[in-house]
LUMZA-382250 format. One record per residue (C-alpha): x, y, z; residue in three letters; chain; residue number from 1. Coordinates in steps of 0.25 Angstrom, whole numbers, padded with zeros to 4 digits. Example, Ala and Ser with C-alpha at 12.3 -4.5 7.8 and 13.67 -1.06 7.14 Angstrom:
2
pt east:0049, north:-0018, up:0031, res:ALA, chain:A, n:1
pt east:0055, north:-0004, up:0029, res:SER, chain:A, n:2
//
This chain:
198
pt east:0010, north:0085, up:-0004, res:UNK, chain:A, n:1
pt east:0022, north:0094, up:-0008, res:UNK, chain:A, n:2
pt east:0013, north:0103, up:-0017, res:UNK, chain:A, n:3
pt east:0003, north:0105, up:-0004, res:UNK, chain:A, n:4
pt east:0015, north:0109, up:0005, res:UNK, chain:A, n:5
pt east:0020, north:0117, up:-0007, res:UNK, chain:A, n:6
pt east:0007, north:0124, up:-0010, res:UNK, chain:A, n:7
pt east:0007, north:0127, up:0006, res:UNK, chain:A, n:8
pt east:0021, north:0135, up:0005, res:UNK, chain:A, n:9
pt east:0015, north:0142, up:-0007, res:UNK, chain:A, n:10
pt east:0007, north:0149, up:0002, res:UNK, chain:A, n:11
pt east:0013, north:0152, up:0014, res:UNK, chain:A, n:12
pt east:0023, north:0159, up:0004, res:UNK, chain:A, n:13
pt east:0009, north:0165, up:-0003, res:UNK, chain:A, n:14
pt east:0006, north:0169, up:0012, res:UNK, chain:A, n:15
pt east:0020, north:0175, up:0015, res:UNK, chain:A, n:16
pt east:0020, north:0183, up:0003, res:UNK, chain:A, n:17
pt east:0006, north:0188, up:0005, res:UNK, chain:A, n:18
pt east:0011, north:0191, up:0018, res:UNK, chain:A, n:19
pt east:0023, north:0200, up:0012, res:UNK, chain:A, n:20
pt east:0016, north:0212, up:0009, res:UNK, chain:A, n:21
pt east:0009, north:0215, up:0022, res:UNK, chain:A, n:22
pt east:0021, north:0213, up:0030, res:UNK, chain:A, n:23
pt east:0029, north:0222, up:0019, res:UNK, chain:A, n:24
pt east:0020, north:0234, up:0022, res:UNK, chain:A, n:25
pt east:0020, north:0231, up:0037, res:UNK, chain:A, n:26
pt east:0033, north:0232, up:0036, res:UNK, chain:A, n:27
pt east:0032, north:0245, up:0028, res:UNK, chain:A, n:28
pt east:0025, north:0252, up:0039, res:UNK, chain:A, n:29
pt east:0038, north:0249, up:0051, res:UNK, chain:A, n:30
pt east:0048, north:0262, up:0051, res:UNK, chain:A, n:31
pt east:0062, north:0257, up:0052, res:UNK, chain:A, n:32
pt east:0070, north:0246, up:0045, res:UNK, chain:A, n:33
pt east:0066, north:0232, up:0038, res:UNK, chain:A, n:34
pt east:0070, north:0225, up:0052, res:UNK, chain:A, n:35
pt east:0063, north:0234, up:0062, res:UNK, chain:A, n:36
pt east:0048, north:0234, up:0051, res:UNK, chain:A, n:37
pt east:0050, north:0220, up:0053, res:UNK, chain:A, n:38
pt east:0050, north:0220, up:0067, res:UNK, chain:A, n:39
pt east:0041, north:0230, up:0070, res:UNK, chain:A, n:40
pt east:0032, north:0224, up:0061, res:UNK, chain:A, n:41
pt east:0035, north:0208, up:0070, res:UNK, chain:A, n:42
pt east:0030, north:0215, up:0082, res:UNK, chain:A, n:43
pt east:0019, north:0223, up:0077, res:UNK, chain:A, n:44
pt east:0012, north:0211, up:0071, res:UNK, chain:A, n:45
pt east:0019, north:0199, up:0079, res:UNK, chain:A, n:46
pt east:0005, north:0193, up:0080, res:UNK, chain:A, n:47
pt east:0002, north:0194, up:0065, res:UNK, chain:A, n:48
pt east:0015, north:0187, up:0064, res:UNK, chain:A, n:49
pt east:0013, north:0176, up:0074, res:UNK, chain:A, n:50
pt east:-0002, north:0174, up:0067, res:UNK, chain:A, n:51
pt east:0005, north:0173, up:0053, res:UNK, chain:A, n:52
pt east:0016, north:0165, up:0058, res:UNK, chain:A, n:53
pt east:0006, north:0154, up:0064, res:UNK, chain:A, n:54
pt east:-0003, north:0153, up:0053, res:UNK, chain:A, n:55
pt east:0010, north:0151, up:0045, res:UNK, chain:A, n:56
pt east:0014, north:0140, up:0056, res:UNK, chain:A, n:57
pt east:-0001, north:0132, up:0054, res:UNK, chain:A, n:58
pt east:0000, north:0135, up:0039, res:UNK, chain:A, n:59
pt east:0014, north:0126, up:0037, res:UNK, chain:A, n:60
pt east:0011, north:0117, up:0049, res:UNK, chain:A, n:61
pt east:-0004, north:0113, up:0043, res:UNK, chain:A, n:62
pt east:0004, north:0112, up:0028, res:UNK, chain:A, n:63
pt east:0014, north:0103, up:0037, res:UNK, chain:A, n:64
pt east:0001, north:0095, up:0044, res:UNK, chain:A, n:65
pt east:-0006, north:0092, up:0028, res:UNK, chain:A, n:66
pt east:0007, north:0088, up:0023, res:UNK, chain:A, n:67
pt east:0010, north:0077, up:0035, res:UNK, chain:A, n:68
pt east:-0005, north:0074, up:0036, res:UNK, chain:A, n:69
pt east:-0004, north:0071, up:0020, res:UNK, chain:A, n:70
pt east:0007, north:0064, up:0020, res:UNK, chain:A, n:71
pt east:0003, north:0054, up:0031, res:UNK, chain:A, n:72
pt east:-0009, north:0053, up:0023, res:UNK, chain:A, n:73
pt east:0000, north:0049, up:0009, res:UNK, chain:A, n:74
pt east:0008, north:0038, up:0018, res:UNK, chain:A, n:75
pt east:-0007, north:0033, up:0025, res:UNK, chain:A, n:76
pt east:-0011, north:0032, up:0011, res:UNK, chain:A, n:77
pt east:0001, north:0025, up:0005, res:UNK, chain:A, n:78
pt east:0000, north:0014, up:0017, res:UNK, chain:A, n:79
pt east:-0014, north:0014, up:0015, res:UNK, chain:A, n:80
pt east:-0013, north:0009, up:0000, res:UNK, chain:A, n:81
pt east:-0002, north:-0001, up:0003, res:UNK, chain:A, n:82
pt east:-0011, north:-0007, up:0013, res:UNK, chain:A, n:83
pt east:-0021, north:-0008, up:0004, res:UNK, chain:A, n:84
pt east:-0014, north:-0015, up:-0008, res:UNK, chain:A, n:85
pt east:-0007, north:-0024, up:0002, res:UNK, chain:A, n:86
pt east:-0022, north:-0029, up:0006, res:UNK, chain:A, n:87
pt east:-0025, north:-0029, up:-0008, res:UNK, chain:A, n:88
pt east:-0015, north:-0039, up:-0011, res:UNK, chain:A, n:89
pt east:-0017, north:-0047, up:0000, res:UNK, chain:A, n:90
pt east:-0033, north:-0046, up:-0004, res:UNK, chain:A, n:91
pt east:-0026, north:-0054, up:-0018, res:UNK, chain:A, n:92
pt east:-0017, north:-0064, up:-0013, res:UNK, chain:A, n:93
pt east:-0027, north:-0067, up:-0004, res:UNK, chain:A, n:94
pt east:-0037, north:-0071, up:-0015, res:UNK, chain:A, n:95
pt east:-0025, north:-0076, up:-0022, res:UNK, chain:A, n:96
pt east:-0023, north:-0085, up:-0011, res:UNK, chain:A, n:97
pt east:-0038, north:-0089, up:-0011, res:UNK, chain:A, n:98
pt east:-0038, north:-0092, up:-0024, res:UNK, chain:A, n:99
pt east:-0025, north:-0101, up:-0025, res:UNK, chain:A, n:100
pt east:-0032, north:-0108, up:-0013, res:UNK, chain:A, n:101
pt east:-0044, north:-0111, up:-0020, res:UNK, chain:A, n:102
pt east:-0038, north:-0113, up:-0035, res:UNK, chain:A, n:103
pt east:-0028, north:-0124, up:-0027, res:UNK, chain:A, n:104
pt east:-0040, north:-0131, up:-0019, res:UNK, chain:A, n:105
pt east:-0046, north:-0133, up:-0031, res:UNK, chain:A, n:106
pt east:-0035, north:-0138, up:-0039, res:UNK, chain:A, n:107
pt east:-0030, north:-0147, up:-0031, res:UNK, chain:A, n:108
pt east:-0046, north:-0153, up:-0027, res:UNK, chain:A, n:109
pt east:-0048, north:-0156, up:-0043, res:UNK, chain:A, n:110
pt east:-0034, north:-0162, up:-0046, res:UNK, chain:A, n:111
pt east:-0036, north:-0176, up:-0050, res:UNK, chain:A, n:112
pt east:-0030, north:-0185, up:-0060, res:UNK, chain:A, n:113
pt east:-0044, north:-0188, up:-0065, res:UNK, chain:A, n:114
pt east:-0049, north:-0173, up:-0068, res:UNK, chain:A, n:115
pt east:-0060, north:-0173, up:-0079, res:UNK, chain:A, n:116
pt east:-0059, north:-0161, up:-0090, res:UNK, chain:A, n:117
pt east:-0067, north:-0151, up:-0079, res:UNK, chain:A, n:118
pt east:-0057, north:-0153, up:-0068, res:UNK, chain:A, n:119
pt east:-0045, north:-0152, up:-0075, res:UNK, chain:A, n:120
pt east:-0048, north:-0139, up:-0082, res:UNK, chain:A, n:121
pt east:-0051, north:-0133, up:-0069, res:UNK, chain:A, n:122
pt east:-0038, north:-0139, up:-0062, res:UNK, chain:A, n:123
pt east:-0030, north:-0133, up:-0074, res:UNK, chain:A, n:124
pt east:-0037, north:-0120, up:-0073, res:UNK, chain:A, n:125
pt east:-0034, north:-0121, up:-0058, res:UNK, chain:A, n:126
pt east:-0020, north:-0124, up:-0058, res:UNK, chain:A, n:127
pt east:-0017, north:-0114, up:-0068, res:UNK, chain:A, n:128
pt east:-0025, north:-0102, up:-0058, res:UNK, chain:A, n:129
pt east:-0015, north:-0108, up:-0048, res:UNK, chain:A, n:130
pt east:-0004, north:-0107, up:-0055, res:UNK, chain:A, n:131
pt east:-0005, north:-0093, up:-0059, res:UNK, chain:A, n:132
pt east:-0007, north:-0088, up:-0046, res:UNK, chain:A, n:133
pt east:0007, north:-0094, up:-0042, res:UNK, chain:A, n:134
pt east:0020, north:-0086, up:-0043, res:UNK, chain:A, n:135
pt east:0029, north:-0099, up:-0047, res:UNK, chain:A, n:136
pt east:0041, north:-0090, up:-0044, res:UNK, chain:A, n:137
pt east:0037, north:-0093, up:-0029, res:UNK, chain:A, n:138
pt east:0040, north:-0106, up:-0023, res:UNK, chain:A, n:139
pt east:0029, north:-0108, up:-0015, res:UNK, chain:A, n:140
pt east:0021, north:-0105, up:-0028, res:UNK, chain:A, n:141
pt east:0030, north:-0114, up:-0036, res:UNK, chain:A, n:142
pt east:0029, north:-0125, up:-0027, res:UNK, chain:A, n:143
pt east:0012, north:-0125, up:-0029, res:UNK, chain:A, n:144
pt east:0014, north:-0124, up:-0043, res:UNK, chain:A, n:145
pt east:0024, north:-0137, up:-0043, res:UNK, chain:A, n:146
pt east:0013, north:-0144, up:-0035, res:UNK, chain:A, n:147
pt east:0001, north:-0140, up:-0044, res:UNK, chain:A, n:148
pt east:0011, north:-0147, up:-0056, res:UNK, chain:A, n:149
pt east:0013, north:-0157, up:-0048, res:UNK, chain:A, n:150
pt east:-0003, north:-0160, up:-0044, res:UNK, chain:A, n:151
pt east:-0005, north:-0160, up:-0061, res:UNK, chain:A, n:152
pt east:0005, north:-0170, up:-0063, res:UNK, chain:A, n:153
pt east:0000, north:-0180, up:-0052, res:UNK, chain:A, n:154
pt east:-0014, north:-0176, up:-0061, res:UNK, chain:A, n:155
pt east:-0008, north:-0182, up:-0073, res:UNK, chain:A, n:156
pt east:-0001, north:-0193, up:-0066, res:UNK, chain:A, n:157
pt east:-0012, north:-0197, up:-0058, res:UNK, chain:A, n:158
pt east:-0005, north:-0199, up:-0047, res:UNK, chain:A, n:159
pt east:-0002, north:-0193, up:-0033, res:UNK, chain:A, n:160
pt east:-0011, north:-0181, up:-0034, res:UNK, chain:A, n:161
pt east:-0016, north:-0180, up:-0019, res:UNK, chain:A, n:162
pt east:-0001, north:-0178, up:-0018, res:UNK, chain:A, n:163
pt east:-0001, north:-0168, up:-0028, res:UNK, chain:A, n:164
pt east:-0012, north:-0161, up:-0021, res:UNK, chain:A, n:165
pt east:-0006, north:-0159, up:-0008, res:UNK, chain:A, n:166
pt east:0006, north:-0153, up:-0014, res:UNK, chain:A, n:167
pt east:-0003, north:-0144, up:-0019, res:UNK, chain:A, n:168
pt east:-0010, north:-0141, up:-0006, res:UNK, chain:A, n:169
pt east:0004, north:-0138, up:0000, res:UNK, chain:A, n:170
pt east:0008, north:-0130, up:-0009, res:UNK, chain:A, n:171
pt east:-0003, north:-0121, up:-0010, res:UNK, chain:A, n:172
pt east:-0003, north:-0122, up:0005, res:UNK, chain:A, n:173
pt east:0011, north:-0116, up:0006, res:UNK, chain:A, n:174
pt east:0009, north:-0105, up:-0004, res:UNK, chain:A, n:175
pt east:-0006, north:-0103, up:0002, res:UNK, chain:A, n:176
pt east:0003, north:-0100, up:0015, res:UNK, chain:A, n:177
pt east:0013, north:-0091, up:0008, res:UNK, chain:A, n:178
pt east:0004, north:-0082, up:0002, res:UNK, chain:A, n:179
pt east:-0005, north:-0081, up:0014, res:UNK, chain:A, n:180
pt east:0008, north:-0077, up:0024, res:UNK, chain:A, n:181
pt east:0010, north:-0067, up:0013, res:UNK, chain:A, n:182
pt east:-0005, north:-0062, up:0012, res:UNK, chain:A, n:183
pt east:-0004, north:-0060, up:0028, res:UNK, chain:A, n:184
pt east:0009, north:-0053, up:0026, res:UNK, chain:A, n:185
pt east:0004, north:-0046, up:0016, res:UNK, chain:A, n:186
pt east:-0010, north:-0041, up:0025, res:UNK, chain:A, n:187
pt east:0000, north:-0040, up:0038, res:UNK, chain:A, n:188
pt east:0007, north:-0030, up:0031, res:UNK, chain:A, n:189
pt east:-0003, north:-0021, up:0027, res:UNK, chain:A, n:190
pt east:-0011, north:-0024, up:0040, res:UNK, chain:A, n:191
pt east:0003, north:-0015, up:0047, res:UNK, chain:A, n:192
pt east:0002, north:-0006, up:0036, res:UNK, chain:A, n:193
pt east:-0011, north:-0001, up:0039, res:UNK, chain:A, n:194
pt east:-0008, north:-0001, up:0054, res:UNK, chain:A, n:195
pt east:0007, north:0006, up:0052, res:UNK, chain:A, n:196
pt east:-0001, north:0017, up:0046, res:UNK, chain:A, n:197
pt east:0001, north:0030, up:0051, res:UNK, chain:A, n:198
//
């Protein structure tokens, strides 16, 4: 933007210079001295001067009008493509979300202490998708991640797994809660963007 308002001072000075010579042999044509050619040469051509002094007055106020008008643009621009990454990543975790949902159903509807070959590949296969997706320096992620040990444990031992199972449930349920408020949050806030645009 500064090189456009740069490039407009250029030639009003262009202009004023190409100016110079006309009003230098105006001036030459006055008798009397420096002071009296210039105002004999103000009230001789006042409306010249009042039409050069408004085309100069549109001229920096229509350089003053783009720079605003661009400016405003730049700042619509910059919220614009905050707005959109902020959807953008509320598009992931929801399918994050969606996904965790499913890969959780799913695990906790095969665990059983008597898994043949099949299901136990796919429960490994499940919790290990599950427990990448988890930040464990979370709590709330930590605390699924306790659960899913525990729901392998009771596997191995045989013993209390519909317990195991529902303490999974909560947990995904607590965490499910969590990242939802946040993904609201999240589309909340670039819902007021877009409407706090100017």
């Amino acid at each position: 933007m500064r090189r456009e308002l740069i490039a407009a001072l250029f030639f009003a000075i262009l202009a004023l210079v190409a100016l110079l010579p006309p009003v230098l042999i105006e001036l030459g044509s006055y008798d009397g001295g420096n002071l009296e050619k210039v105002e004999s040469l103000l009230s001789d051509r006042q409306s010249t001067i009042i039409s050069l002094g408004t085309l100069f007055l549109v001229l920096g106020l229509s350089v003053w009008s783009a720079h605003l008008t661009n400016k405003s643009a730049e700042k619509r621009e910059s919220i614009n493509r905050r707005t959109q990454a902020e959807i953008k990543i509320s598009d992931f975790r929801q399918a994050w979300i969606n996904d965790l949902r499913d890969d959780c159903a799913r695990l906790i509807s095969i665990a059983d202490d008597d898994m043949d070959p099949i299901e136990l590949r796919e429960y490994q296969y499940l919790w290990t998708r599950i427990q990448l997706r988890l930040n464990t320096a979370d709590k709330v992620h930590a605390d699924l991640v306790v659960a899913l040990k525990n729901l392998t444990a009771a596997m191995h031992s045989k013993s209390k797994i519909a317990d195991a199972q529902s303490n999974i449930q909560i947990e995904v349920n607590s965490l499910l809660k969590n990242e939802w408020d946040r993904l609201k949050s999240d589309l909340k806030k670039a819902q007021d963007n877009e409407v706090s645009e100017p």
